[in-house]
mmCIF file of the N, C-alpha and C atoms, coordinates in Angstrom:
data_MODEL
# 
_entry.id   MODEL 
# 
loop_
_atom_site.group_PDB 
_atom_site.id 
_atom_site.type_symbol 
_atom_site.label_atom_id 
_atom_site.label_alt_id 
_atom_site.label_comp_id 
_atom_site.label_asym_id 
_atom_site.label_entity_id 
_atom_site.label_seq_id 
_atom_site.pdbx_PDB_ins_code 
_atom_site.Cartn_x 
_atom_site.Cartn_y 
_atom_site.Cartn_z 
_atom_site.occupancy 
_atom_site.B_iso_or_equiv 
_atom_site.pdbx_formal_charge 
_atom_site.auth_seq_id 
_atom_site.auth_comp_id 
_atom_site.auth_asym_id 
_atom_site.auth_atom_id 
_atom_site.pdbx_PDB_model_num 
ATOM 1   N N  . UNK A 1 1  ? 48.097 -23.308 85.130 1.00 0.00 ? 1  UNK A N  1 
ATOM 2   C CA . UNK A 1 1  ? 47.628 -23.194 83.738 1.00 0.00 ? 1  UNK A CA 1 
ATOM 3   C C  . UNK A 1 1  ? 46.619 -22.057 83.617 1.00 0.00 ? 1  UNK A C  1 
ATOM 4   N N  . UNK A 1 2  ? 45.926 -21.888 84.395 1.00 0.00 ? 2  UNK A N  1 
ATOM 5   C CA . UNK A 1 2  ? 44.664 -20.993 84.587 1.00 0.00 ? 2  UNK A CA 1 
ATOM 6   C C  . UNK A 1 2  ? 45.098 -19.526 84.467 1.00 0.00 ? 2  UNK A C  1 
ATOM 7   N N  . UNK A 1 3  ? 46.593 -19.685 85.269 1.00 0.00 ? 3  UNK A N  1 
ATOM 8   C CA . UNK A 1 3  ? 46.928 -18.130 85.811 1.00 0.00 ? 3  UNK A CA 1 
ATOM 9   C C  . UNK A 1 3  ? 47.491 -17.853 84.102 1.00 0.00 ? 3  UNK A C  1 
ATOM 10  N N  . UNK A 1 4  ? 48.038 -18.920 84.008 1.00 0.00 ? 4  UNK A N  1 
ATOM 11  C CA . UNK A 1 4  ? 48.751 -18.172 81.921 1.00 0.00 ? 4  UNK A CA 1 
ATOM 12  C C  . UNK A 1 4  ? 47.719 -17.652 81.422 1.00 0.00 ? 4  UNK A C  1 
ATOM 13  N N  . UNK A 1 5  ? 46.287 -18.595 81.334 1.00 0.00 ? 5  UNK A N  1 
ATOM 14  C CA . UNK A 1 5  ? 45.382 -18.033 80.166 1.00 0.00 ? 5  UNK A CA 1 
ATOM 15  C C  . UNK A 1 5  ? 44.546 -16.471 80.580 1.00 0.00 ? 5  UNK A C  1 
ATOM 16  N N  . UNK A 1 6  ? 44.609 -16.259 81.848 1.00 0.00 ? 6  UNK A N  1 
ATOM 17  C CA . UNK A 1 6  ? 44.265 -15.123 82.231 1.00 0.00 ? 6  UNK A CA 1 
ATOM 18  C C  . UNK A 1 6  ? 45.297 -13.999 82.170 1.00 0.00 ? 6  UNK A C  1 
ATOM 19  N N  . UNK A 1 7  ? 46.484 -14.058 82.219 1.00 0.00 ? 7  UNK A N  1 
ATOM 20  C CA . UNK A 1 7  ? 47.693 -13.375 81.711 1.00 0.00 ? 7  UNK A CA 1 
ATOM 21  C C  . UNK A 1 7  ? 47.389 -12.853 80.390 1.00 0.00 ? 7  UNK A C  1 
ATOM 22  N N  . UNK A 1 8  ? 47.749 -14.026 79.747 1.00 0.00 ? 8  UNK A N  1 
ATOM 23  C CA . UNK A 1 8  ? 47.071 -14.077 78.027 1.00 0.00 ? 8  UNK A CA 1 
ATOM 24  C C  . UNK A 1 8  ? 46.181 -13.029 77.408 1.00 0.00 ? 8  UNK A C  1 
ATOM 25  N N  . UNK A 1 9  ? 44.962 -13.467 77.923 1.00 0.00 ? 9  UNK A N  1 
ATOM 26  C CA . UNK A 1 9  ? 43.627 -12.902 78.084 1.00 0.00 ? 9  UNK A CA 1 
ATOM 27  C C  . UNK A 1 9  ? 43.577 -11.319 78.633 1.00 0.00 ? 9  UNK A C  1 
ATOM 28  N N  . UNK A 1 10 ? 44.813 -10.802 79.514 1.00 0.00 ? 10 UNK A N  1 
ATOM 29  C CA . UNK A 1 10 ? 44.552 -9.541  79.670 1.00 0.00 ? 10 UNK A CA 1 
ATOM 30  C C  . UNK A 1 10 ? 45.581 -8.412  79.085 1.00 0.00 ? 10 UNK A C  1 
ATOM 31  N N  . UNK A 1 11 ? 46.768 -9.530  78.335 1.00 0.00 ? 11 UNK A N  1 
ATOM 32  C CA . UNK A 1 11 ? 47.906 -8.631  77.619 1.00 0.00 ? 11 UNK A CA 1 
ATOM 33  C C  . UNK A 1 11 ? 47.135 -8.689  76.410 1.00 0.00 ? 11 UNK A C  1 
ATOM 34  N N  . UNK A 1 12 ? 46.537 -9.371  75.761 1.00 0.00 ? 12 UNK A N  1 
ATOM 35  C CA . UNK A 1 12 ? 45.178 -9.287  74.566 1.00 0.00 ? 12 UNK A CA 1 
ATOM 36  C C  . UNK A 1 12 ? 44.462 -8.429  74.561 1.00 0.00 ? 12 UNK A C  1 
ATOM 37  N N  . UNK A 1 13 ? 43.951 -8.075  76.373 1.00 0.00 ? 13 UNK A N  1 
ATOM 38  C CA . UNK A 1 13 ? 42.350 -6.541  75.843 1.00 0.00 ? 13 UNK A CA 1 
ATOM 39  C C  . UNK A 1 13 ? 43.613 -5.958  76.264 1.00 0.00 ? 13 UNK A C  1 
ATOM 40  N N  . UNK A 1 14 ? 44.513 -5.364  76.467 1.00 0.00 ? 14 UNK A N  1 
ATOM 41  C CA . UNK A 1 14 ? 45.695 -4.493  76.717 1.00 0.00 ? 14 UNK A CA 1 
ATOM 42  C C  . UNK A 1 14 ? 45.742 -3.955  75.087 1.00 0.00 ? 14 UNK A C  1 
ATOM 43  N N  . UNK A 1 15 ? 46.012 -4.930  74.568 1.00 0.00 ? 15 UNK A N  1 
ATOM 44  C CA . UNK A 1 15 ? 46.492 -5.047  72.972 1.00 0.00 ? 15 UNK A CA 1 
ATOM 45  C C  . UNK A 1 15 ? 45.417 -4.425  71.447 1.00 0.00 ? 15 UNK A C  1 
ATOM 46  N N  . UNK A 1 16 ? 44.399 -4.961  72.221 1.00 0.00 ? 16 UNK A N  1 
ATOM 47  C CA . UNK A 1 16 ? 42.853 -4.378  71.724 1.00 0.00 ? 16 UNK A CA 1 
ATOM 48  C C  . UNK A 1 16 ? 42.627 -3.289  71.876 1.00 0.00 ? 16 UNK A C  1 
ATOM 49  N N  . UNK A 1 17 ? 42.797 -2.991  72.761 1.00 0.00 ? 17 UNK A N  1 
ATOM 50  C CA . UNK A 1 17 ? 42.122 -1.348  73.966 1.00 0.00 ? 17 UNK A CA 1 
ATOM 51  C C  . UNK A 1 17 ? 43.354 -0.772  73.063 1.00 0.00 ? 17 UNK A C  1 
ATOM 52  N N  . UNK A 1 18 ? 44.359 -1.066  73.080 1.00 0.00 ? 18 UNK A N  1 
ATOM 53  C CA . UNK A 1 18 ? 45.729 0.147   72.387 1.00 0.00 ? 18 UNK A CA 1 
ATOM 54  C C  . UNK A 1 18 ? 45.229 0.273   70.518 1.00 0.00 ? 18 UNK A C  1 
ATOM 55  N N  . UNK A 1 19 ? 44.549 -0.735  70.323 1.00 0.00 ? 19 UNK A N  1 
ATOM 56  C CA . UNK A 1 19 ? 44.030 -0.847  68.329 1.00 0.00 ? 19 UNK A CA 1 
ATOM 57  C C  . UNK A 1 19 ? 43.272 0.177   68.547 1.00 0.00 ? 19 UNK A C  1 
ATOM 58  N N  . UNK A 1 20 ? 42.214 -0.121  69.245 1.00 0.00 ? 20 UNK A N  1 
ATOM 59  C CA . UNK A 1 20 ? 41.199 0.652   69.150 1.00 0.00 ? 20 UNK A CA 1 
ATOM 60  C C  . UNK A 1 20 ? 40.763 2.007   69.184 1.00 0.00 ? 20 UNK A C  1 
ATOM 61  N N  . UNK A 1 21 ? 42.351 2.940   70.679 1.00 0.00 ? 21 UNK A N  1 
ATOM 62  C CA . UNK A 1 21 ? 42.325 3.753   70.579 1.00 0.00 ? 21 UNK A CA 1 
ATOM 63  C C  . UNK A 1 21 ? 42.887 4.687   69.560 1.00 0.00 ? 21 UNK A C  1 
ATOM 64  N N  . UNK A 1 22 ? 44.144 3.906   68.576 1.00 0.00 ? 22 UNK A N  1 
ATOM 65  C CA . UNK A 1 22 ? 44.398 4.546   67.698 1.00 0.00 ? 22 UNK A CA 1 
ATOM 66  C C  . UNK A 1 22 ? 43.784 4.538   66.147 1.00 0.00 ? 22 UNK A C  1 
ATOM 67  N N  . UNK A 1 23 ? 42.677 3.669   66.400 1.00 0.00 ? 23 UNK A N  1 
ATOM 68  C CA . UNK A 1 23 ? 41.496 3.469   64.960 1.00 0.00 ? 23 UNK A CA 1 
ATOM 69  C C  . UNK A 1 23 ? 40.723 4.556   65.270 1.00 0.00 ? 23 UNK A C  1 
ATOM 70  N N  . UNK A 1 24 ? 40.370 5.205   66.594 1.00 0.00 ? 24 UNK A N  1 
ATOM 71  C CA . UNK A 1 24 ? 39.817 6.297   67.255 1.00 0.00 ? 24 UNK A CA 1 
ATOM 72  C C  . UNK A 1 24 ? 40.447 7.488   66.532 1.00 0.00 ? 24 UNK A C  1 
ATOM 73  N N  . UNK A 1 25 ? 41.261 7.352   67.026 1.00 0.00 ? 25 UNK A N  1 
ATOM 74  C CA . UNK A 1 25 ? 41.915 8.565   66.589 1.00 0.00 ? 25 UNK A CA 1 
ATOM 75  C C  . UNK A 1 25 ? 42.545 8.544   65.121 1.00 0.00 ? 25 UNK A C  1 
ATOM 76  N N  . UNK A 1 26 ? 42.722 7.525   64.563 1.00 0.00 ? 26 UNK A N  1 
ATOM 77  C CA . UNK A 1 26 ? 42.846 7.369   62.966 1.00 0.00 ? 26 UNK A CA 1 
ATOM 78  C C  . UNK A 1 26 ? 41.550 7.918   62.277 1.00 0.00 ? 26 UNK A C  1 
ATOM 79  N N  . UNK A 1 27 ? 40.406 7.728   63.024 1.00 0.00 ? 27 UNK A N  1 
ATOM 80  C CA . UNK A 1 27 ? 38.553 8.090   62.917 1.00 0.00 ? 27 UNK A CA 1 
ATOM 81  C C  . UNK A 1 27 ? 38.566 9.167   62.549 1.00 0.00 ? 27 UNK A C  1 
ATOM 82  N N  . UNK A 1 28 ? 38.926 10.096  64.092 1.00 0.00 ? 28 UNK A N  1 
ATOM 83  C CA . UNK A 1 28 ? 38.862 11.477  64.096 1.00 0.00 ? 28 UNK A CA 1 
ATOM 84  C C  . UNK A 1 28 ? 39.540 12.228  62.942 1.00 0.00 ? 28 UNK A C  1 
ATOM 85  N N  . UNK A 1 29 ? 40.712 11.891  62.570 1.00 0.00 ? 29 UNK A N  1 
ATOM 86  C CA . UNK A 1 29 ? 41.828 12.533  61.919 1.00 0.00 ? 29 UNK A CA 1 
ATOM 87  C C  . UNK A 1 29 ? 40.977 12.760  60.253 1.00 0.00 ? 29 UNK A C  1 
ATOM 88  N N  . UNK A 1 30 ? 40.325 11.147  60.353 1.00 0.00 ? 30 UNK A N  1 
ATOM 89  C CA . UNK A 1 30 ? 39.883 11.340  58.929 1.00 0.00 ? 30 UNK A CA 1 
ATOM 90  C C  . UNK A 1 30 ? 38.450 11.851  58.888 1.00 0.00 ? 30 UNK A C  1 
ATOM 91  N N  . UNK A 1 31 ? 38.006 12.184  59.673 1.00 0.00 ? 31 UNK A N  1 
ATOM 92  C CA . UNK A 1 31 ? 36.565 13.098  60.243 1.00 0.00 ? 31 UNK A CA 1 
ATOM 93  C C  . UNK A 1 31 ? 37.070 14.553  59.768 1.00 0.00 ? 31 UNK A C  1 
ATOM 94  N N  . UNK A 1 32 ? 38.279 14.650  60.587 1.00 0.00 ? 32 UNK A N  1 
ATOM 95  C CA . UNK A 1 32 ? 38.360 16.820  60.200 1.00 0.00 ? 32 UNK A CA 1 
ATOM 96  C C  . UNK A 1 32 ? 38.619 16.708  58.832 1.00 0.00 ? 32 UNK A C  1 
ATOM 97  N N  . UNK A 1 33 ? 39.756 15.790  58.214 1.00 0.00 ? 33 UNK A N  1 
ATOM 98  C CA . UNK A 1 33 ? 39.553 16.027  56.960 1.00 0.00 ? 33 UNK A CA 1 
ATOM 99  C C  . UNK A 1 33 ? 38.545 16.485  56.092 1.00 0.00 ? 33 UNK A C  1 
ATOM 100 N N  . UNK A 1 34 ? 37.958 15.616  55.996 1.00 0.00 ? 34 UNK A N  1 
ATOM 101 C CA . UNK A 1 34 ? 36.182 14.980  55.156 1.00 0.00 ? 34 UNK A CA 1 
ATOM 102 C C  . UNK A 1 34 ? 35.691 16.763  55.780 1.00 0.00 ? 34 UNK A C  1 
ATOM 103 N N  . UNK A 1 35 ? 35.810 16.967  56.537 1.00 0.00 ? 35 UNK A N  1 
ATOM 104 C CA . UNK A 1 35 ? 35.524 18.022  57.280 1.00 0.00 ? 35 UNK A CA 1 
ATOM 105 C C  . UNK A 1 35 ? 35.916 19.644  56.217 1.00 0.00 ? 35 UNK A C  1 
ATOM 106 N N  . UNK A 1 36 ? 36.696 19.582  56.308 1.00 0.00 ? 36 UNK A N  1 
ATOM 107 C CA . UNK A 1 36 ? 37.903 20.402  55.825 1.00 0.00 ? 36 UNK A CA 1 
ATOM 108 C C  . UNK A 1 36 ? 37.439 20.388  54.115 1.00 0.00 ? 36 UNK A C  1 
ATOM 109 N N  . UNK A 1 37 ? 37.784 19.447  53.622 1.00 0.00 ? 37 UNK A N  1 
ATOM 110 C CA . UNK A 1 37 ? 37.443 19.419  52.366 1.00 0.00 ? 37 UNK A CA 1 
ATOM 111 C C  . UNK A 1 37 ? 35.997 19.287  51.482 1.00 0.00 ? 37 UNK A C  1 
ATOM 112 N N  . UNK A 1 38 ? 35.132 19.026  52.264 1.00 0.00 ? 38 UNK A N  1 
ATOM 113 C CA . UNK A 1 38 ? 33.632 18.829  52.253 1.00 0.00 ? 38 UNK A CA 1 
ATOM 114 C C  . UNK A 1 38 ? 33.252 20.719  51.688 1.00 0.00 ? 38 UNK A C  1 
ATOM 115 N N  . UNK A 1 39 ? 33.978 21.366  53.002 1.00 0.00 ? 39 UNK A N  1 
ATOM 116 C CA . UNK A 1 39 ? 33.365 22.948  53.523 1.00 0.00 ? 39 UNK A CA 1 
ATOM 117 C C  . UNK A 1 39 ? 33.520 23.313  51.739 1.00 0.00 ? 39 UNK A C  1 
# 
């Protein structure tokens, strides 16, 4: 039982870590904009 919830638990920050890097880079994208159109 132990070994599932740790399975679980690491296809989850797998799953997180992959959101996060593309909210990152969704970030950036809308950074140069604001950027771009600010100038």
């Amino acid at each position: 039982i132990q070994e599932s919830i740790i399975t679980k638990s690491t296809v989850l920050a797998e799953k997180w870590r992959e959101i996060g890097i593309s909210i990152r880079i969704t970030a950036q994208g809308i950074y140069k904009v604001t950027l771009l159109y600010t100038e």
